[in-house]
DSSP file (Angstrom, degrees, kcal/mol; ACC not computed):
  #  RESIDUE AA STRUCTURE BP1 BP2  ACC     N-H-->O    O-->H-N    N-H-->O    O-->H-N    TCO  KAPPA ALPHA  PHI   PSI    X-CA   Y-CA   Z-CA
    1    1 A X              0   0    0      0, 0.0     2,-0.3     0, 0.0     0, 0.0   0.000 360.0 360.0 360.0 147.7  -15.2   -8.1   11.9
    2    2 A X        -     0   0    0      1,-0.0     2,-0.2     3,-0.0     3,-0.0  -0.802 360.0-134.8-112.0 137.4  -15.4   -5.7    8.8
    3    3 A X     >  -     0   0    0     -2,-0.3     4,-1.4     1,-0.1     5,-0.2  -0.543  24.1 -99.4 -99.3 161.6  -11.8   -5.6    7.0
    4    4 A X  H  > S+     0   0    0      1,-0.2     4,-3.5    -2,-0.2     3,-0.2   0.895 119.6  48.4 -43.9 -61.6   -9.8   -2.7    5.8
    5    5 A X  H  > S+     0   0    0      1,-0.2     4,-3.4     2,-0.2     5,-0.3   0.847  96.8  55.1  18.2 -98.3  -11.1   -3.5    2.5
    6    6 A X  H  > S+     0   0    0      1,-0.3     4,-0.8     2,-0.2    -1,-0.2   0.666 116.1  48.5 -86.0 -16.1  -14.2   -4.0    2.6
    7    7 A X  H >X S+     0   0    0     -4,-1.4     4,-1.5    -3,-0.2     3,-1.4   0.841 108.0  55.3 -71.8 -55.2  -14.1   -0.1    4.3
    8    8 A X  H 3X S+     0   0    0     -4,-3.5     4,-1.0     1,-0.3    -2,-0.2   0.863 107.8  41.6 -23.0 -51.1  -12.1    1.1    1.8
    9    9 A X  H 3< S+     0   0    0     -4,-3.4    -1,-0.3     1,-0.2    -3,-0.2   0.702 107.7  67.1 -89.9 -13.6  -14.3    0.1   -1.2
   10   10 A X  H << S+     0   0    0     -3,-1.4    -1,-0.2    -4,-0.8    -2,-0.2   0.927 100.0  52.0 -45.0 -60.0  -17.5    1.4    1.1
   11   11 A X  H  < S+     0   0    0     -4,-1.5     2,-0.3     2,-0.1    -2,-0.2   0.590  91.8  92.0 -47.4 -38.5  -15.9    5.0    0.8
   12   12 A X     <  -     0   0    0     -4,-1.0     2,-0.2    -5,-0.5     3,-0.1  -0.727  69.0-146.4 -94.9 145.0  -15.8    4.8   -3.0
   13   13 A X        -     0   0    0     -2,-0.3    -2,-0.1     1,-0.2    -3,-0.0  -0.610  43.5 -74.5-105.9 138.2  -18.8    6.1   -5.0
   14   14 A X        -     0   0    0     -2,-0.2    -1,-0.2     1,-0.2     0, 0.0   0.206  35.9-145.5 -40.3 139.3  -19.7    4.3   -8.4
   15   15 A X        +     0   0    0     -3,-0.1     2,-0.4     2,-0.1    -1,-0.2   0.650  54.1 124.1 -81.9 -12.1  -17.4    5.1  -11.0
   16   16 A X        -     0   0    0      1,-0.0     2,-0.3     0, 0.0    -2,-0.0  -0.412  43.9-154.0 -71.5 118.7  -20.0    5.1  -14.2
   17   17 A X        -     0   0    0     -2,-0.4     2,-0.2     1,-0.0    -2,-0.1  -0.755  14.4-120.5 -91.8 155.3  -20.2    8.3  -16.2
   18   18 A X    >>  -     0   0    0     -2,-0.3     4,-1.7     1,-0.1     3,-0.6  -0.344  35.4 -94.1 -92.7 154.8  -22.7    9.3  -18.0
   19   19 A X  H 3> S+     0   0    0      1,-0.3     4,-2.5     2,-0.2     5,-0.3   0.915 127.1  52.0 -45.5 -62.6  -22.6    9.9  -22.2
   20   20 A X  H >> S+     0   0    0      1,-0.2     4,-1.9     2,-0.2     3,-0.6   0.841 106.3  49.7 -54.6 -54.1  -21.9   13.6  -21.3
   21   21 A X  H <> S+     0   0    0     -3,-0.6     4,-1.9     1,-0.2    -2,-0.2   0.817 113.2  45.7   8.2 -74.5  -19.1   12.9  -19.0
   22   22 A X  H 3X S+     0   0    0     -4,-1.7     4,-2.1     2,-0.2    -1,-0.2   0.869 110.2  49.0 -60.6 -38.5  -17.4   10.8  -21.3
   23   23 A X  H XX S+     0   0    0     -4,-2.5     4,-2.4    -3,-0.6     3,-1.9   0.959 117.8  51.2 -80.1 -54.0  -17.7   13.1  -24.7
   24   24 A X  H 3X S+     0   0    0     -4,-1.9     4,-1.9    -5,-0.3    -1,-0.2   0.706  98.0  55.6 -45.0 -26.0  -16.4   15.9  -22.4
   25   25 A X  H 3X S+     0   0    0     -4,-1.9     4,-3.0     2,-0.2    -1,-0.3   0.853 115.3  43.5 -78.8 -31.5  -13.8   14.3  -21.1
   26   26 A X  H <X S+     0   0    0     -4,-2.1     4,-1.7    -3,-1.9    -2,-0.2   0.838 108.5  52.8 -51.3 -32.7  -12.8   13.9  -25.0
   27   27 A X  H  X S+     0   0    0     -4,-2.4     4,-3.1     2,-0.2    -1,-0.2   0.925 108.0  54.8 -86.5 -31.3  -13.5   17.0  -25.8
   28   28 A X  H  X S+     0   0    0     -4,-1.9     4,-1.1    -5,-0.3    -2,-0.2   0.959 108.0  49.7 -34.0 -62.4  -11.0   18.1  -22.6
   29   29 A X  H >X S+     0   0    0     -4,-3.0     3,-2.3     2,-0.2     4,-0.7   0.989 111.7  50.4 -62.8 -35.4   -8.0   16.0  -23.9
   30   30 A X  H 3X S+     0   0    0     -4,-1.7     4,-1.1     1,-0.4    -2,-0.3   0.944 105.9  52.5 -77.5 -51.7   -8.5   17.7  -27.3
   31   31 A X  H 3< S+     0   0    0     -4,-3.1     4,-0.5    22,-0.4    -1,-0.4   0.385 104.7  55.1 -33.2 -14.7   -8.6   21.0  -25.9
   32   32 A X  H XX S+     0   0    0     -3,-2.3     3,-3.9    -4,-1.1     4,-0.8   0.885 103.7  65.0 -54.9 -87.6   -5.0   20.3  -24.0
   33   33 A X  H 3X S+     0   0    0     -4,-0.7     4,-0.6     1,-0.3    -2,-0.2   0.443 107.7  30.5  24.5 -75.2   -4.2   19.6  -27.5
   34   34 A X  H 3X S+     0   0    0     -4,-1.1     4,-0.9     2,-0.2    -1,-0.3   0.773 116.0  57.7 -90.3 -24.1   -4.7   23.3  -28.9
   35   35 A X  H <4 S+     0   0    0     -3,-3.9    -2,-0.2    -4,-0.5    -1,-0.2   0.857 110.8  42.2 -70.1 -20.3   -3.7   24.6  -25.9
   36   36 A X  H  X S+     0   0    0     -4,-0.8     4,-0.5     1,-0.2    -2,-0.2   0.492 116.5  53.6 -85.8 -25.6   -0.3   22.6  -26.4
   37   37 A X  H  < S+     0   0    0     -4,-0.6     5,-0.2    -5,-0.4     4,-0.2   0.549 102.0  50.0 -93.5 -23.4   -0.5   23.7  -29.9
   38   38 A X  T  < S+     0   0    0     -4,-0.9    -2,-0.2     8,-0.2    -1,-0.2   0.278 102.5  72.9-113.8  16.2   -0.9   27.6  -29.5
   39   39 A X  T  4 S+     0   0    0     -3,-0.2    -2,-0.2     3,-0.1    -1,-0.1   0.709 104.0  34.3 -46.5 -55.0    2.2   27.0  -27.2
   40   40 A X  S  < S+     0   0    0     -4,-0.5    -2,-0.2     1,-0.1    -3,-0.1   0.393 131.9  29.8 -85.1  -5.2    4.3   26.4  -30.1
   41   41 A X  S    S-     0   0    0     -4,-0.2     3,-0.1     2,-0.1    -3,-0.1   0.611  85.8-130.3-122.8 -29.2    2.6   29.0  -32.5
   42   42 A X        +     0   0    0     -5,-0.2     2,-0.5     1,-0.2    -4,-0.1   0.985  47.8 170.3  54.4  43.1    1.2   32.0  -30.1
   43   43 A X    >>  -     0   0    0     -6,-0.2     3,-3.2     1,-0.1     4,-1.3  -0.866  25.3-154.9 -65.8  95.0   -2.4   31.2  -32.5
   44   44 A X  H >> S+     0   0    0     -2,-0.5     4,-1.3     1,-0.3     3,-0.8   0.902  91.1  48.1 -62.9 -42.3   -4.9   33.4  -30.5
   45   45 A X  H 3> S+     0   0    0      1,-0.2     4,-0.7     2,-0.2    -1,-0.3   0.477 101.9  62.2 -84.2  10.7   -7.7   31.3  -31.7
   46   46 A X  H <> S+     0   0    0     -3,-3.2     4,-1.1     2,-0.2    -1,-0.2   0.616 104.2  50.2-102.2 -16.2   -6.0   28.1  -30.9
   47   47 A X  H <X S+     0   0    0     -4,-1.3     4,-3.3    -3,-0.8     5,-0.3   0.969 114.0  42.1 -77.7 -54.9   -6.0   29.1  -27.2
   48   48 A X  H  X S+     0   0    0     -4,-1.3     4,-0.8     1,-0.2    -2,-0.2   0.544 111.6  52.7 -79.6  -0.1   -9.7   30.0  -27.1
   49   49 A X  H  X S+     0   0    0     -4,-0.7     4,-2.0     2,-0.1    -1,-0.2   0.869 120.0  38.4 -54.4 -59.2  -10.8   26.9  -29.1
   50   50 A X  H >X S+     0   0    0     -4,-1.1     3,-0.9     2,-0.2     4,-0.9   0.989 118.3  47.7 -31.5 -83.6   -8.5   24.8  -26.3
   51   51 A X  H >X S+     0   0    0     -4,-3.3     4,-3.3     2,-0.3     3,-0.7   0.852 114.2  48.6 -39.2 -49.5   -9.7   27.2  -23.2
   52   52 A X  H 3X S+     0   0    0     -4,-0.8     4,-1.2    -5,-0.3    -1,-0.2   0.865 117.1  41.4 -62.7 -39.4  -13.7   26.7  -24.5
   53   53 A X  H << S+     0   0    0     -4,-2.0   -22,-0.4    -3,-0.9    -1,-0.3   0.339 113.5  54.8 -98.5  22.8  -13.3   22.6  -24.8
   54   54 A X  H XX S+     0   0    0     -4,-0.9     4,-1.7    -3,-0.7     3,-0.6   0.631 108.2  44.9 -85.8 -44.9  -11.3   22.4  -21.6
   55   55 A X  H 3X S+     0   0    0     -4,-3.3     4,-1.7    -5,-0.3     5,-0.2   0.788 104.1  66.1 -74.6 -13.2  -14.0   24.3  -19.4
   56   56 A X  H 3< S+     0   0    0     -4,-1.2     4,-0.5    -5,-0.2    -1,-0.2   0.836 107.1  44.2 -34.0 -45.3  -16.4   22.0  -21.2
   57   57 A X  H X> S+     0   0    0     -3,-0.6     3,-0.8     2,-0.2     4,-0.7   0.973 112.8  44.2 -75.7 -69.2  -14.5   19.4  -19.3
   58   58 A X  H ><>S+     0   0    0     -4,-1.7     3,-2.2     1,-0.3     5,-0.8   0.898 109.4  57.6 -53.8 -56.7  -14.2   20.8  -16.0
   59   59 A X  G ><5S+     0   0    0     -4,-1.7     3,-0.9     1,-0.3    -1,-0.3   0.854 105.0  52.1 -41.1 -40.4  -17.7   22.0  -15.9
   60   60 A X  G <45S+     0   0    0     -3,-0.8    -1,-0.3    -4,-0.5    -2,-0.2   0.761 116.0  41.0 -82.8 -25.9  -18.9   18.4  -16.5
   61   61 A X  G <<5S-     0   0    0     -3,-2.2    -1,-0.3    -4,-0.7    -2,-0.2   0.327 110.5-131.2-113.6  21.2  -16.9   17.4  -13.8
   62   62 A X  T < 5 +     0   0    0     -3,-0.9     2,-0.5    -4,-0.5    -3,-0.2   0.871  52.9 149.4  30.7  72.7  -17.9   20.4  -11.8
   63   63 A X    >>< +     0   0    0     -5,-0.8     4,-0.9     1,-0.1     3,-0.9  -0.704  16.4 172.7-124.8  67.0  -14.8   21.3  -10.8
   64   64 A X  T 34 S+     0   0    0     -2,-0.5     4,-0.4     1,-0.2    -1,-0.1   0.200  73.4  63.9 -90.8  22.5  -15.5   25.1  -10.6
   65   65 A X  T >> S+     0   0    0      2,-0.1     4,-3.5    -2,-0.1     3,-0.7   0.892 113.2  44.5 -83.4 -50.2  -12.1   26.5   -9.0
   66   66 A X  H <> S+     0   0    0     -3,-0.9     4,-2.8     1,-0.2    -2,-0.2   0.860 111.9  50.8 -51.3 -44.7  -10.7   25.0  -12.7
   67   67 A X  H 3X S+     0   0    0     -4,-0.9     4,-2.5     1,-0.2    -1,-0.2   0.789 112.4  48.0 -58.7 -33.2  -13.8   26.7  -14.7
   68   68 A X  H <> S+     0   0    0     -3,-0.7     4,-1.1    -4,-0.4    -1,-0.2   0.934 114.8  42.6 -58.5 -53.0  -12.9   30.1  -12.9
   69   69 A X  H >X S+     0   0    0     -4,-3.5     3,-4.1     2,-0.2     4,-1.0   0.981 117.9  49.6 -58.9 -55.8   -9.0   29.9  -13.7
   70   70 A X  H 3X S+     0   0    0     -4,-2.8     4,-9.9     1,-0.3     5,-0.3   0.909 108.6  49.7 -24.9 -69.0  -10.0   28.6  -17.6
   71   71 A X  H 3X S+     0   0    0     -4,-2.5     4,-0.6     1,-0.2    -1,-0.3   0.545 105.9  61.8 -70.6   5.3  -12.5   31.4  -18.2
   72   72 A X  H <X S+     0   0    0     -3,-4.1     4,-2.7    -4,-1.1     3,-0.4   0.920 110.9  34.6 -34.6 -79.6   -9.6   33.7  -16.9
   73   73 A X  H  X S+     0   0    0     -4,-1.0     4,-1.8     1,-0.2     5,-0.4   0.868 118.4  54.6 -67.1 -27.1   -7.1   32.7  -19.9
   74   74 A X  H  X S+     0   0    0     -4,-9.9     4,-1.8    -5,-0.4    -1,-0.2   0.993 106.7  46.9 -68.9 -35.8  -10.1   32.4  -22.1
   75   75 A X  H  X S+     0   0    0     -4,-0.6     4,-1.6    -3,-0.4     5,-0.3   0.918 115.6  52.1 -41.9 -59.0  -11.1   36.1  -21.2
   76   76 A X  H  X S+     0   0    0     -4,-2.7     4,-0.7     1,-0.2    -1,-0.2   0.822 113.8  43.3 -73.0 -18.2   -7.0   37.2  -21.9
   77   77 A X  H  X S+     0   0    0     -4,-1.8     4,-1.4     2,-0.2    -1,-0.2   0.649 108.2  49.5-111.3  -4.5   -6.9   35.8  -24.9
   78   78 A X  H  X S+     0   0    0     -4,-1.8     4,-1.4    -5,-0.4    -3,-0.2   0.910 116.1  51.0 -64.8 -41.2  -10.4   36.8  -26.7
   79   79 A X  H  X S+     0   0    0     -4,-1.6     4,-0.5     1,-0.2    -2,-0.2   0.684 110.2  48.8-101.8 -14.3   -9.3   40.3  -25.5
   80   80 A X  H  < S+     0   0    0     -4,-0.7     3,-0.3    -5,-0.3    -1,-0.2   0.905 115.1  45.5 -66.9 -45.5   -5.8   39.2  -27.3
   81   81 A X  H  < S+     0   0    0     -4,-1.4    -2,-0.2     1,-0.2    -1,-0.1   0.850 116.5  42.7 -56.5 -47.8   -7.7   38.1  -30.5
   82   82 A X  H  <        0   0    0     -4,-1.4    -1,-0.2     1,-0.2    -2,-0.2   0.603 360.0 360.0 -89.1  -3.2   -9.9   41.1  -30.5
   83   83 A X     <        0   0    0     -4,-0.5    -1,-0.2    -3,-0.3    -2,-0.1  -0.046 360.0 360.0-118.6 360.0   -6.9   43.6  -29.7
């Protein structure tokens, strides 16, 4: 008889990321970072430096509802920068 378990851990797919994965996910938290930082300042380039390494992130994890919203705010706030 196959335990709950031994489904369970059947269902989940190996967990190793690959070199790209990983620097992206770095480059992600540091892009919260400036986006958390041009919270407190309203720095138009601190949002698209933030916006650019966050869809870096999402892209990597192909998560492409997030890459759509991102390159939204990055779009309002280039056109804020250039305005």
């Amino acid at each position: 008889m196959v335990s709950k378990k031994q489904i369970l851990k059947s269902l989940v797919g190996d967990k190793k990321l690959t070199s790209f994965q990983r620097v992206a996910r770095r480059l992600g938290y540091m892009g919260t970072g400036f986006l958390i930082a041009g919270q407190w300042t309203l720095h138009p380039p601190m949002f698209v430096i933030g916006f650019i390494l966050v869809i870096t992130q999402v892209a990597a994890r192909k998560q492409w509802n997030l890459v759509l919203l991102y390159l939204n705010g990055l779009a309002a706030w280039l056109l804020h920068l250039i305005y």
